[in-house]
C-alpha positions, 0 to 999 in steps of 0.5 A: 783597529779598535783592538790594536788602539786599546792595546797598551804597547801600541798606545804606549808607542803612539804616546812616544811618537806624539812625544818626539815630534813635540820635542822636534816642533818645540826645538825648531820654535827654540831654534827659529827664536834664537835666531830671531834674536840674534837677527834682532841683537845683530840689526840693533848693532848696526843701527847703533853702528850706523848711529855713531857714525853719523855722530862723528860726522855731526862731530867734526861739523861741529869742530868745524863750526867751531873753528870758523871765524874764530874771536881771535884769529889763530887762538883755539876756541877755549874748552870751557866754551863748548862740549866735548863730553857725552855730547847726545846726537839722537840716541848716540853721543860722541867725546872729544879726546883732547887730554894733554900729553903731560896729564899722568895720573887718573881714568879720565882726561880731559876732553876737547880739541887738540892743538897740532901746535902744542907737539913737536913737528917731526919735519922741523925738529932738530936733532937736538930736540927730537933726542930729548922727547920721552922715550926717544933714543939717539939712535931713533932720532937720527933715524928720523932725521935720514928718513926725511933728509933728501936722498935718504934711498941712496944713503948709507943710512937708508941702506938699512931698509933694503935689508927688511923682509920685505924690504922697501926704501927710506923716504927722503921727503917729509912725513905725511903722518905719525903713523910713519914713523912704524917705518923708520928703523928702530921703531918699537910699539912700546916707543911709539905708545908707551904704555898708553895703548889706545891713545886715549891720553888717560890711565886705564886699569890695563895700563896700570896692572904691572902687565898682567894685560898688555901694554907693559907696564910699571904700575906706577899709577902714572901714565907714560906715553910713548911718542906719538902723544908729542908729536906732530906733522901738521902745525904751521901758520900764515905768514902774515897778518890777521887781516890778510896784509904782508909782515915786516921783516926784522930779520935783516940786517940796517935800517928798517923804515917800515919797522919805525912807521909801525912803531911810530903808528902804534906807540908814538914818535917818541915811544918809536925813537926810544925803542929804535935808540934800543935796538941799535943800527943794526936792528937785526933779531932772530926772532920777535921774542928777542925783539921784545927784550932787546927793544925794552918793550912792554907786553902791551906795546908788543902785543900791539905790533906783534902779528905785524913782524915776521923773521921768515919769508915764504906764506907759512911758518912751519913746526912752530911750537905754541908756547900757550898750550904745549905741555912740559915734555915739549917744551923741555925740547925746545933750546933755551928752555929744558926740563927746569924752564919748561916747569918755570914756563908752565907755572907762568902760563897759568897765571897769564890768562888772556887768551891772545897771541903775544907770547911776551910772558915767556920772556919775562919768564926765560930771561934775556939768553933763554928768550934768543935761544928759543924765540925762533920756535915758539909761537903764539898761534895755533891753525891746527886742531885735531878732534879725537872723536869717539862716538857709541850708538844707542845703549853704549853699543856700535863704538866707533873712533876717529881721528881728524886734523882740520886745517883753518891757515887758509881761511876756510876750516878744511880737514886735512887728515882722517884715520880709524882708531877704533882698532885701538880698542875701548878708549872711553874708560871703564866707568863709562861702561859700567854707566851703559851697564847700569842704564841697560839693567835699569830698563 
């Protein structure tokens, strides 16, 4: 034995055993590290997942703390007021995307929550109206209409469904959501996004490369979006006063008592006389805008009667458009208005800063024609608000988005629509990530 370990060749083998079983122990140690790490790279993504969930639940209670009792009733708290950028939940934060559908250039938006009103309603609009949002083709339009238009399954129109692979049926009912609209014929995702593909309501270098990444794009340096970002199906108000009580109805034609008491109660006998002198026998007007310029009124006087006169009957005023928050494409929808008024009415807005309903402003800015034509739907009010939450857990990691509606027409802030848009994918722009970057290399 001796002799066989003093031989080279056996010591040799010996050394090349010892050698290998070392390799194998070395690469099992190797093997079984790698995979702690990644146990430990996969655990921390899930906590940091878990992380950014619980930062969008802590987001929408936020939104909804927000909207509960607000200074004035059916006025979106103002977005100076509270944060909606960055916001730390722990070791998470959340964003509110809440970028105006007008904004058209820059990587970064503006964040905070989104008035539903400021869109146009996809179950009220007009033909006429619906033609003239961005990107929108006559043909798209009235395929809107024949797919909400009752009996649409059993139309001609509707006809062109049962031709689809697979095939299914127009609705004939309103729409429930914008996403929807994928349904309706002729739609196009590069008419439904534009070039704005994860809704972010910002520029991203994607979305500005001339198309070399999808979407395509211009390279314009400009953000076209496509019509999701004008749309609505969720905006409506009470048809009633702030503190609960019914409105008066100027919409009829002949004397209107409870109209001259109010006048009288708020403005005098005298001020009450003179405003009915204005009006005329017949009293009747389509909408409170066209009563405010027919009746001689000033805005003060108006704002004092304002949330006390209705046109319409039924509990809720339905697809309104907030002429205090809607963008120049919206506005440009609505009759009356157009493209050259809706930058005429913008101008003024910005210059009329009280944070109220009365919308007195947009007549003196429309003139007496423009004011009858578009006074049946615009609004002062909003009820809606969407919260575009975007949230990441801890180190930048775990992205997570959703959207909400929360409803506060009832009275108790309710959320009535809920969707993931993480799919979509990063919509927080490049320099947050690079900021995550630098903070990790940091460490």
């Amino acid at each position: 034995m001796m002799k066989l370990l003093h031989n080279p060749a056996v010591r040799g083998s010996v050394l090349i055993v010892v050698l290998w079983a070392s390799v194998g122990l070395v690469s099992i140690a190797l093997l079984l590290g790698h995979s702690m790490m990644m146990s430990h790279r996969g655990a921390d993504n899930d906590l940091a997942g878990r992380q950014a969930d619980q930062a969008i639940e802590g987001a929408v209670r936020y939104a909804e703390s927000l909207l509960v009792s607000p200074t004035t009733p059916g006025v979106l708290p103002d977005v100076t007021s509270y944060q909606g950028e960055a916001v730390a939940v722990g070791e998470a934060q959340f964003w509110f995307f809440g970028t105006p559908a007008d904004t058209t250039a820059g990587t970064k938006g503006e964040y905070g929550l989104i008035d539903e009103a400021s869109r146009l309603n996809l179950n009220t609009a007009t033909l006429a109206m619906l033609k003239l949002l961005p990107g929108m083709t006559d043909d798209f339009a009235q395929a809107i209409i024949d797919w909400r238009t009752p009996g649409a399954s059993t139309s001609a129109a509707g006809s062109v469904y049962a031709q689809k692979k697979p095939p299914y049926s127009a609705k004939g009912a309103p729409f429930e959501s914008i996403e929807e609209l994928a349904l309706v014929d002729g739609a196009t995702r590069e008419m439904l996004f534009g070039e704005d593909a994860n809704l972010n309501g910002a520029l991203d270098p994607n979305e500005d490369d001339g198309g070399k990444n999808l979407p395509a794009d211009n390279s314009d340096g400009k953000l076209d979006a496509g019509i999701l970002a004008y749309v609505t199906v969720f905006s409506r108000e009470p048809n009633k006063q702030s503190d609960g009580t019914a409105r008066i109805n100027i919409s009829q034609p002949g004397p209107n008592d409870a109209l001259e008491k109010l006048l009288t109660d708020k403005l005098g006998a005298s001020r009450a006389a003179e405003i009915q002198a204005r009006l005329g026998p017949g009293g009747a007007v389509r909408s409170t805008l066209e009563l405010y310029v027919r009746s001689g009124m000033k805005a003060d006087e108006f704002g004092k009667i304002v949330d006390a006169l209705t046109t319409k009957t039924g509990d809720y005023l339905t697809g309104l458009i907030n002429a205090n928050t809607a963008g120049a494409a919206v506005l440009a929808c609505v009759p009356g208005i157009g493209t050259d008024k809706a930058a005429t009415l913008i101008t003024a807005r910005q210059s009329h800063t009280t944070k109220d309903t009365n919308i007195a402003w947009v007549a003196d800015a429309l003139g007496a024609q423009g004011s009858a034509q578009a006074g049946p739907y615009l609004t002062g009010q909003s009820w809606q608000a969407g919260a575009d939450v975007a949230a990441v857990g801890r180190n930048g990691r775990g992205y997570r988005r959703t959207k909400f509606v929360i409803d506060t027409s009832t009275g108790t802030p309710r959320i009535i629509y809920r969707r993931n848009l993480a799919p979509l994918g990063w919509a927080l722009g490049s320099n947050v990530r690079q900021s995550f970057a630098m903070q990790k290399g940091a460490k």
